[in-house]
PADRENTOR-432280 format. One record per atom (N, C-alpha, C): x, z, y; residue in three letters. Coordinates in steps of 0.02 Angstrom, whole numbers, plus 50000, padded with zeros to 5 digits. Layout:
# PADRENTOR-432280
XZYala
...
***
This chain:
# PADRENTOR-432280
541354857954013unk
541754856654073unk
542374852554057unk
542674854254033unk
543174850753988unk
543224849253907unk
543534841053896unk
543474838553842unk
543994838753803unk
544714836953812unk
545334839053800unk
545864838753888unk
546384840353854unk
546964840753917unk
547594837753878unk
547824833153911unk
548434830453900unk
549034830153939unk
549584830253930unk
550194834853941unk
550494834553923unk
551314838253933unk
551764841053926unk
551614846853882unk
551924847353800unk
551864853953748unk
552544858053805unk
552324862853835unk
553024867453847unk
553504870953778unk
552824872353736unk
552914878753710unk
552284882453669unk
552334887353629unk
551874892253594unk
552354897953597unk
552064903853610unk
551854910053630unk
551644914853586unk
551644917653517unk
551184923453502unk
551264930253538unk
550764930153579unk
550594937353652unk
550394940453590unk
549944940253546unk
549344943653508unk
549434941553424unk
549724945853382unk
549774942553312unk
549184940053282unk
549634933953260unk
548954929353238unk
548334926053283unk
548824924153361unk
548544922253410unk
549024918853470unk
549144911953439unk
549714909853476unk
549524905953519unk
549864906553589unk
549524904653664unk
549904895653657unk
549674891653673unk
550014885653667unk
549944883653753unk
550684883153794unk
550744881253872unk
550574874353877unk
550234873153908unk
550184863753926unk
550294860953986unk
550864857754012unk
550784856954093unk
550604849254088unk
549844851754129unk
549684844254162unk
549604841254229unk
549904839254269unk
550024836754327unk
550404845154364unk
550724844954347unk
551244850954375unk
550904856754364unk
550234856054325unk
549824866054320unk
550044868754235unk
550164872054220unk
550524875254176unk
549354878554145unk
549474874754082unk
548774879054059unk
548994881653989unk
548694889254001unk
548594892553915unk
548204892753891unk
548304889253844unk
547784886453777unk
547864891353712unk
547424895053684unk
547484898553632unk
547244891453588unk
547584894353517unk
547554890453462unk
547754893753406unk
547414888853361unk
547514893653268unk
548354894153242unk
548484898453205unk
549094897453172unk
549274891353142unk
548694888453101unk
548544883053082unk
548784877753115unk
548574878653174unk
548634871653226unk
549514873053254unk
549684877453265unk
550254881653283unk
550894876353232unk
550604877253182unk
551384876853128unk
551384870453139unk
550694864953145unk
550824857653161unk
551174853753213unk
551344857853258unk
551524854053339unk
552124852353324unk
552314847853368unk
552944846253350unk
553624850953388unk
554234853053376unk
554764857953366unk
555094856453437unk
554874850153481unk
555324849953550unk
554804847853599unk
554874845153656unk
554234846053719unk
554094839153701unk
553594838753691unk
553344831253700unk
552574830353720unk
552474821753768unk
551684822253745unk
551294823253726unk
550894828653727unk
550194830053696unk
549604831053711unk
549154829253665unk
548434829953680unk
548134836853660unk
547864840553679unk
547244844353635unk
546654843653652unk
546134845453607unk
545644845953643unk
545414853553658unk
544834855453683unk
545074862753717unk
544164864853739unk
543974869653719unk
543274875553751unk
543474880253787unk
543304878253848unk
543094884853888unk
542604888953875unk
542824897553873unk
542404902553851unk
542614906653905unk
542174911153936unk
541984914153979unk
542154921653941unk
542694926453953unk
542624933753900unk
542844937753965unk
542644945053955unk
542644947954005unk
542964947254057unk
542674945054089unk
542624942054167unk
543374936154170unk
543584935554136unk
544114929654112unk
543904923354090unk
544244915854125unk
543974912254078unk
544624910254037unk
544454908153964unk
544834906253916unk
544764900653882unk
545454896153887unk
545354889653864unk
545554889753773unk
545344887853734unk
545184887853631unk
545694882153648unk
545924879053589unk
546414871553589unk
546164869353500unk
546234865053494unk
546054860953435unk
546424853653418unk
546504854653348unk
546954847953367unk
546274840453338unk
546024843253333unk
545324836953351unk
544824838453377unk
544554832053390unk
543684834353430unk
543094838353377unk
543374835953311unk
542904839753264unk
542964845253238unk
543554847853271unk
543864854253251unk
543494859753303unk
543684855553374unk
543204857653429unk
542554861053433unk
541974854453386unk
541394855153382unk
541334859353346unk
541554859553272unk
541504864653237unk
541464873153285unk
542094873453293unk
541864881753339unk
541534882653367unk
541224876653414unk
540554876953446unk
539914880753399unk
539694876353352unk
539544878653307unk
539634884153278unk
539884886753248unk
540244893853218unk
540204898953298unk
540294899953338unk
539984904653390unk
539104905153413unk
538874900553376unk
538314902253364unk
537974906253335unk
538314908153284unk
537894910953245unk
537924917653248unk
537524922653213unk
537494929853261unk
538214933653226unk
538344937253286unk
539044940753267unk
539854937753262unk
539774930853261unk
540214927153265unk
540494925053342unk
541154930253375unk
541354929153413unk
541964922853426unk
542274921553483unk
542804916153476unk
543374916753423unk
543364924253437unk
544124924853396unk
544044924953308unk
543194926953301unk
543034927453201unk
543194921453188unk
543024914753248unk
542854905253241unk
543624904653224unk
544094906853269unk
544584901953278unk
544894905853203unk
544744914053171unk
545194915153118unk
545014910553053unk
544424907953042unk
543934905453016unk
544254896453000unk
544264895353068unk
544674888253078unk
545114890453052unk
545774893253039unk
546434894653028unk
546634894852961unk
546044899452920unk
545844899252842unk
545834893652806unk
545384890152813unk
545244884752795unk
545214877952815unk
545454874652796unk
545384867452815unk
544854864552849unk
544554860152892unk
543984858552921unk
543374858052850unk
543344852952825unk
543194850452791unk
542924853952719unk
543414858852712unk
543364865552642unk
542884871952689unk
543074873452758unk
542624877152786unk
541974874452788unk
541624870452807unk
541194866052811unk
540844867752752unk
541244862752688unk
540804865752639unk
540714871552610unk
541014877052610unk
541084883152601unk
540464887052637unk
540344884952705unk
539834888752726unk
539004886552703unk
538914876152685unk
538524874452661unk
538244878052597unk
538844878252551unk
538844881352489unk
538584887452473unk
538654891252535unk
538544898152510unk
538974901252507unk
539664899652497unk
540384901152437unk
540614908252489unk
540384913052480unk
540424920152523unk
540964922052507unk
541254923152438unk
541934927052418unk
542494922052449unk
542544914552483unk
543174914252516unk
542974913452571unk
542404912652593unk
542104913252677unk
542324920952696unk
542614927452648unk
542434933452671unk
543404935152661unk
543654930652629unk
544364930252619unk
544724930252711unk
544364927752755unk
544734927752829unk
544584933952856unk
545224935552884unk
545064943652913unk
544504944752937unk
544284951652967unk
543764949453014unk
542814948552979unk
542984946252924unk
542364942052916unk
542124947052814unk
541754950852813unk
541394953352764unk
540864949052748unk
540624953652687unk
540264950652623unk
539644948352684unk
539384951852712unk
538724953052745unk
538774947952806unk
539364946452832unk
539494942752920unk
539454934652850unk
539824932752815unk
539954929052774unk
539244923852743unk
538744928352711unk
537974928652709unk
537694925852771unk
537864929052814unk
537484927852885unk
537594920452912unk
538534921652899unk
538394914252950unk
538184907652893unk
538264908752849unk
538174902652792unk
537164901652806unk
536964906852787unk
535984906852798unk
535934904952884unk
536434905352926unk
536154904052990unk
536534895253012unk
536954893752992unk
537134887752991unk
537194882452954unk
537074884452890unk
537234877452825unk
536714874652841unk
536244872452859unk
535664866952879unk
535904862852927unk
536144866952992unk
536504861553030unk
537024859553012unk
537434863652989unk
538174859852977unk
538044852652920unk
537544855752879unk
537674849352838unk
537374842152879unk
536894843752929unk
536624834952970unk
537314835453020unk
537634840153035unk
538264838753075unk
538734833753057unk
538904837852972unk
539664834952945unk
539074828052942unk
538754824252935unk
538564816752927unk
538584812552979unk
538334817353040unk
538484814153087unk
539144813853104unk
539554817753099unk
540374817453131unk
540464814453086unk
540234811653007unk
540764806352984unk
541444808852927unk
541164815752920unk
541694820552868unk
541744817552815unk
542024818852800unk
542254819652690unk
541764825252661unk
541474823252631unk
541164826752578unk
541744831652546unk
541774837152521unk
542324839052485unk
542074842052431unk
542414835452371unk
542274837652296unk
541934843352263unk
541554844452239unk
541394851952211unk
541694852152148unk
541964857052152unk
542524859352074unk
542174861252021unk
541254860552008unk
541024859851970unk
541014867651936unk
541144873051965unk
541014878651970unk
540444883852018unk
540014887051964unk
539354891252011unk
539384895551985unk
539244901052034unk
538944908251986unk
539594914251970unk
539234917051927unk
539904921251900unk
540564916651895unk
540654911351857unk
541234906651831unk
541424907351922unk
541074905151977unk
541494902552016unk
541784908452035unk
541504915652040unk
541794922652064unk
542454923052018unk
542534923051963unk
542804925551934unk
543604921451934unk
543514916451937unk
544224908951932unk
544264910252008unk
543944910952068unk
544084910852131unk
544534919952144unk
544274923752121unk
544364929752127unk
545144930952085unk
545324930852023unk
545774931652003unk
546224928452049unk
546284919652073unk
546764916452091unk
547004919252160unk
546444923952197unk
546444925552268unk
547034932652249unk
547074936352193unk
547084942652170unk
547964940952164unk
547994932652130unk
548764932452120unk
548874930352185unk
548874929652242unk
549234929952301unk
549054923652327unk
548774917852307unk
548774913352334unk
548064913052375unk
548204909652427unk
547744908052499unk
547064905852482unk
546454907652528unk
546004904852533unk
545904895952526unk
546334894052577unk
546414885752548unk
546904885052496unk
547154889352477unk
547634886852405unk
547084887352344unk
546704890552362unk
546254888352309unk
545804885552302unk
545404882652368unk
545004878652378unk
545224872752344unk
545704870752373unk
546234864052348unk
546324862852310unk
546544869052251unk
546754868252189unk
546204868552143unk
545434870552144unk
545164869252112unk
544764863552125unk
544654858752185unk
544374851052203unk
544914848952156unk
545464849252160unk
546094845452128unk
545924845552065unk
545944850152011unk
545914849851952unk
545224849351928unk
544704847751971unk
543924845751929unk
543904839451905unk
544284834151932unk
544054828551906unk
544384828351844unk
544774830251837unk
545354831951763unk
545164835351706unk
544974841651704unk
544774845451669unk
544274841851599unk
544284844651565unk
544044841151502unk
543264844851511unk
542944841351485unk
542174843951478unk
542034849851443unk
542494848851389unk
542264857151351unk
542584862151381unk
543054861551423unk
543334866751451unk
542984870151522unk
542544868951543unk
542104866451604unk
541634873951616unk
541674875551541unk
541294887451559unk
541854889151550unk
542504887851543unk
542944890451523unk
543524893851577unk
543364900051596unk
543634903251683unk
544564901551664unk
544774903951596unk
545544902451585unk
545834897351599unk
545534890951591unk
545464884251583unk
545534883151651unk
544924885451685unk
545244881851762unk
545804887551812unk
545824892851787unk
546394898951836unk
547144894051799unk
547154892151718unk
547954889951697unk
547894883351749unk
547594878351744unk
547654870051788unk
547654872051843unk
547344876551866unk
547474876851956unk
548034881251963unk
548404886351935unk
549114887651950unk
549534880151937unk
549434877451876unk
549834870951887unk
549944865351919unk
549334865951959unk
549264862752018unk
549764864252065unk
549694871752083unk
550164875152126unk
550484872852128unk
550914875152063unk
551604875452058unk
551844868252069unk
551474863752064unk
551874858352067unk
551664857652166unk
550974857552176unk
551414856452251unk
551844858952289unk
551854866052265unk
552674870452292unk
553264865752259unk
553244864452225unk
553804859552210unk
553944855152230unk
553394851552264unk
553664845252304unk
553704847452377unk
***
């Protein structure tokens, strides 16, 4: 029914933690748009022109407008409410986690231990949606025209174990996605079974983008 809405940003709202309402007035109607934290921290800090794009979902006996700050961000949740057990709100925590592009491949992959890192979403829902969507998502991301995103050249135990510790020291589902695409092309070959090897380069990764 609708594709995006453009507008006047009034404002964001968190009614619901970790569920911030974004106001949009377009032609004098004031609309609430839920949207990710993610999308939340990007808007800009005073009222200005904006676009989103936006799904209508139908939830008890309410309708509710999603917001996205692209059309492929859009499609994606389309997608991701497909699959069984995956309601609006698992999609949009899901979106919020991860980057478009790192979610994407994450669910292609299989990669369950940071697919299961977003609230909401266990070992078993994690399994599910990856076996019920990585076939489409992957003729999707080609057709929408995505980025491939690097594989850090980690499988198996090695990838549990370098993903798991780094999750253990505090840093984010995409902080480590990032930081291990980042440090694969680098890494020396013999160091490549080596789980120490990539947990020391991907804190140094960190640390240096906290630094800048």
């Amino acid at each position: 029914m609708f594709s995006y809405l453009k507008g006047l940003l009034v404002g964001v709202q968190m009614v619901v933690p970790q569920r911030p309402v974004l106001t949009l007035e377009v032609n004098g109607l004031g609309y609430e748009v839920q949207i990710t934290p993610r999308f939340a921290r990007e808007l800009p800090k005073t009222q200005a022109e904006f676009q989103v794009f936006v799904d209508l979902q139908l939830r008890d006996d309410r309708l509710l407008l999603f917001g996205f700050a692209t059309a492929a961000e859009r499609d994606l949740f389309r997608q991701l409410i497909r699959a069984s057990g995956v309601g609006a709100q698992l999609a949009m925590a899901l979106l919020s986690t991860l980057a478009l592009e790192d979610l994407v491949q994450a669910i292609i992959s299989g990669n369950h231990k940071i697919l299961s890192q977003t609230p909401g979403v266990g070992k078993k829902t994690a399994e599910r949606i990856s076996l019920e969507l990585r076939e489409t998502l992957d003729q999707w991301r080609e057709q929408a025209n995505l980025d491939v995103v690097a594989t850090a050249g980690l499988a198996g135990d090695l990838l549990d174990d370098v993903e798991m510790t780094l999750l253990a020291l505090g840093y984010s589902p995409q902080e480590v996605v990032s930081a291990l695409n980042a440090v694969s092309s680098d890494l020396p070959l013999g160091d490549r079974e080596n789980a120490q090897a990539w947990i020391k380069d991907a804190i140094s990764w960190l640390s240096r983008e906290v630094a800048n």
